[in-house]
N, C-alpha and C positions, 0 to 999 in steps of 0.2 A: 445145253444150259451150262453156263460156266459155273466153276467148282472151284473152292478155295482150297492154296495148297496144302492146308489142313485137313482136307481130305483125303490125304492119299492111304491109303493100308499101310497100317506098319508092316513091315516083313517077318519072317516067321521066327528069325530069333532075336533075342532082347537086345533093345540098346537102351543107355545109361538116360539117357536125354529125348528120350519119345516124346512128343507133343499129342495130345488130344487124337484119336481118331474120328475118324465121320460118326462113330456111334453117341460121341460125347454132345450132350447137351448144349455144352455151351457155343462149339463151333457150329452145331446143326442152327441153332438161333442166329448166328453170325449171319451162314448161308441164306437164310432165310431172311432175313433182312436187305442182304444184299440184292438179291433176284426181285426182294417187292418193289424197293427202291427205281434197278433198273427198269422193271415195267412200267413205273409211276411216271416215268420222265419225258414219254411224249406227250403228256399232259402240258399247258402251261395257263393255269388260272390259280386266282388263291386259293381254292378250296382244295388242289391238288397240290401244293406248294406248299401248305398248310400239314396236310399227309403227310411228305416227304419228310417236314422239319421231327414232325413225330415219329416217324420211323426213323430217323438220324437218332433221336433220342434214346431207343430201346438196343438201336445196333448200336451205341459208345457204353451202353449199359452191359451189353454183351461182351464187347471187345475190353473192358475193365475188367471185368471176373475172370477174363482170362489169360489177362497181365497179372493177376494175382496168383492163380497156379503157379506154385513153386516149380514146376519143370518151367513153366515158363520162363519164368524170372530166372532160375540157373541159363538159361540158353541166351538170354539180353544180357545177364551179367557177364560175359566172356566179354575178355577184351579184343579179340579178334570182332567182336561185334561192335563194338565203342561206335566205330566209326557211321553204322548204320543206325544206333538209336540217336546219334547226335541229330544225323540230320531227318528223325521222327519227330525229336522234339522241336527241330528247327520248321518242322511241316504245319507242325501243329501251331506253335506261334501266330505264322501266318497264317493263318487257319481262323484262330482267335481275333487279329486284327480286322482281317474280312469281315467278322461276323461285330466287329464293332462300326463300321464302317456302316455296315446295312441298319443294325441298332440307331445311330446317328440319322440316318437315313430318315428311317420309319418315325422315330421322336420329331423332326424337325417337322416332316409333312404332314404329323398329326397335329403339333404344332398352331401350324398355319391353317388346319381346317378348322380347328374350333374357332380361333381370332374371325377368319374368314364366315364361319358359322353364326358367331356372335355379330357379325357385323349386317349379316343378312335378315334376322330376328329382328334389329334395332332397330333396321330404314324398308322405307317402301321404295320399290322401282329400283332402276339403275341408277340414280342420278347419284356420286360420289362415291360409288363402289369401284370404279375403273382404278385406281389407285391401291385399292386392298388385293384387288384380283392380279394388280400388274404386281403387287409384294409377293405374294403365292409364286405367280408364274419363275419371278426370279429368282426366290429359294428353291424350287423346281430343276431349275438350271443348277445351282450349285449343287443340288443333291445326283444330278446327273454325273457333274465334273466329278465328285468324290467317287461313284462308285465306277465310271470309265478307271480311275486308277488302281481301284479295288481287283478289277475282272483284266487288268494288264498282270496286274503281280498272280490273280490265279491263272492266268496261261501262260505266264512264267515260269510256275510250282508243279504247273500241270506238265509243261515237255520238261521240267527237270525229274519228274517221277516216271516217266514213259523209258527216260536213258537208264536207271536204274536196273539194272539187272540182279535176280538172285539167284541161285540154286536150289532146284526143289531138291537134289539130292541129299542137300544138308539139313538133315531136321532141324537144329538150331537155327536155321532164317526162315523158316517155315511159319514162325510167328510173326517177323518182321513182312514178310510176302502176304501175309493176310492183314496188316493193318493198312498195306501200302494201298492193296484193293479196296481195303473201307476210306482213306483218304480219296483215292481216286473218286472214288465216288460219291463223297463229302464235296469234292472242288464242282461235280457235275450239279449239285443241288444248290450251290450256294450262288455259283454261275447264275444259273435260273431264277433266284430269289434276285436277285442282284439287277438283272436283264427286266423282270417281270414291273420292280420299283422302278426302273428307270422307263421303262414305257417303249415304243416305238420312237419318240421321239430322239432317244439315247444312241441310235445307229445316226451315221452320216447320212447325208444325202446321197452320196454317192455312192456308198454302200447298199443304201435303197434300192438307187435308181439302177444300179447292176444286177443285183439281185432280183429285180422286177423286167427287167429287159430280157435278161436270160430264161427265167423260167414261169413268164406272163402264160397264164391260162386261166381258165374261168372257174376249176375245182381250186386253184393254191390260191384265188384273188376271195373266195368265199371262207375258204381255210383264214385267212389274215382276219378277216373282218371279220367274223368269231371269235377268234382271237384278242382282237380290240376289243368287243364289248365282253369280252370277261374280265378285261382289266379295268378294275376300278382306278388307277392312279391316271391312265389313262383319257377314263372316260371326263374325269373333275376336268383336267388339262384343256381337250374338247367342248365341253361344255362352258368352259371359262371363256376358252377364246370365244367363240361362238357368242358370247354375252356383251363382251367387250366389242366387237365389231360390228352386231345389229342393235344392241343398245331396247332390245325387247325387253316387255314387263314378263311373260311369259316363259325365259331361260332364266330367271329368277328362283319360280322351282324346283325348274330343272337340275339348280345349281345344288339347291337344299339338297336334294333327295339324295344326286352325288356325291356330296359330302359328306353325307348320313352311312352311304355306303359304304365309302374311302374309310372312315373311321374305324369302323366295324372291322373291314378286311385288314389296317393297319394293326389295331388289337391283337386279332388274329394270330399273326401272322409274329407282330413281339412278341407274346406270349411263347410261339411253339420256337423261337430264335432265342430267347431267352435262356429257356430250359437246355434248347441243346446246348449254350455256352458253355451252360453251370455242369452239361456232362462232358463235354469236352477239354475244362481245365480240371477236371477230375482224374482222367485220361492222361492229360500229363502229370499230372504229381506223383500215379503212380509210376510212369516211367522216369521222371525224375528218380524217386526214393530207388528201382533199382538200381540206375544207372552210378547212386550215390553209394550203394550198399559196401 
């Protein structure tokens, strides 16, 4: 099990600038965040997406009280460090952006379900609905487009955090080496949040049909299709088209009940994206305020 370099023993005689041992509360919570995190993440439905966003929440709760430890804060305020909290807080930024990005996301498509919602309430059948459904499907696309460039800038941020090297010998980066782990794995959850909204339909074609050429078998083709019906944003998508193309009275409820869903899981899903925002630009103010001190 991986271990944060805050773990290490301190040695048996004193230094000026010791960071937390593994006995310390605050970094065992850290730890322990982190491990539930990576367990959570071959998961990918909302309800587990949903988990993650909440356990991001109490790991930036963590990772804050231990920016406030004055050892800490003395080892970020060195200027030989300048250079690595700059670009923490330049991680975090785009960190923040992402999570606007999916915020916009999730408003727009909740959006459209209630309109959508409302319009299916007012009319009977199909007849005059092709039009609302084809408004849906297009804000759909655009919320794809937005967050394809969302998930370029995190596997951007992600191989610039991978080059980063630090010394566990120097207890001073000792606390910068344990945030870099919590971001890294802040980019692995938001990825997933991001991939989950946009649906299957957000990969290429080609990217599909490689992916499927190569590793077609009967356990990965049941794995996906699980997969799909856990996704509510998904499922609205399919059941739209599906509505639009046979022109049944019958996907009409289909459509209600999906969008009853979509709603719900949208909800969700702001709610626990929200909260982590509000702990992640807390996260930077205090490393702003040392960086300022």
């Amino acid at each position: 099990m991986a271990t944060s370099p805050l773990n290490v023993q301190p040695s048996s005689h004193v230094r000026s600038n010791s960071l937390p041992s593994r006995q310390h509360p605050i970094t065992s919570d850290i730890d322990e965040n982190l491990n539930r995190l990576r367990a959570s993440q071959s998961a990918s439905t909302s309800s587990s997406i949903g988990n993650q966003l909440n356990c991001l929440q109490d790991l930036y709760e963590s990772v804050d009280m231990l920016l406030q430890l004055p050892l800490a804060q003395q080892a970020l305020a060195q200027e030989q460090l300048r250079k690595w909290v700059e670009q923490l807080l330049d991680g975090s930024l785009m960190l923040l952006d992402v999570c606007g990005t999916a915020k916009d996301a999730l408003l727009q498509t909740k959006e459209c379900t209630q309109e959508l919602q409302s319009v299916l309430r007012r009319r009977r059948g199909v007849e005059g609905l092709a039009n609302e459904v084809r408004k849906y499907l297009t804000s759909r696309k655009a919320v794809r487009k937005a967050i394809c460039k969302a998930l370029k800038n995190l596997k951007h941020m992600e191989n610039k955090l991978s080059s980063s090297s630090f010394s566990n010998d120097d207890e001073t980066k000792a606390v910068i080496s344990t945030v870099k782990q919590v971001e890294a794995t802040t980019i692995s959850v938001l990825e997933s949040l991001l991939s989950f909204i946009s649906g299957p339909e957000g990969e290429s074609k080609s990217s599909r049909w490689s992916l499927v050429s190569k590793f077609m078998h009967q356990k990965r083709v049941i794995c996906e299709e699980e997969e799909q019906k856990a996704n509510e944003f998904e499922n609205v998508d399919a059941t739209l088209r599906s509505l639009i193309k046979s022109g049944n009275l019958k996907h009409v409820e289909n459509v209600q009940n999906e969008l009853q869903n979509s709603e719900m899981c949208i909800q969700d899903l702001y709610d626990g994206l929200e909260s982590f925002f509000r702990r992640l630009i807390k996260v930077r103010v205090t490393v702003l305020n040392i960086l300022n001190c």
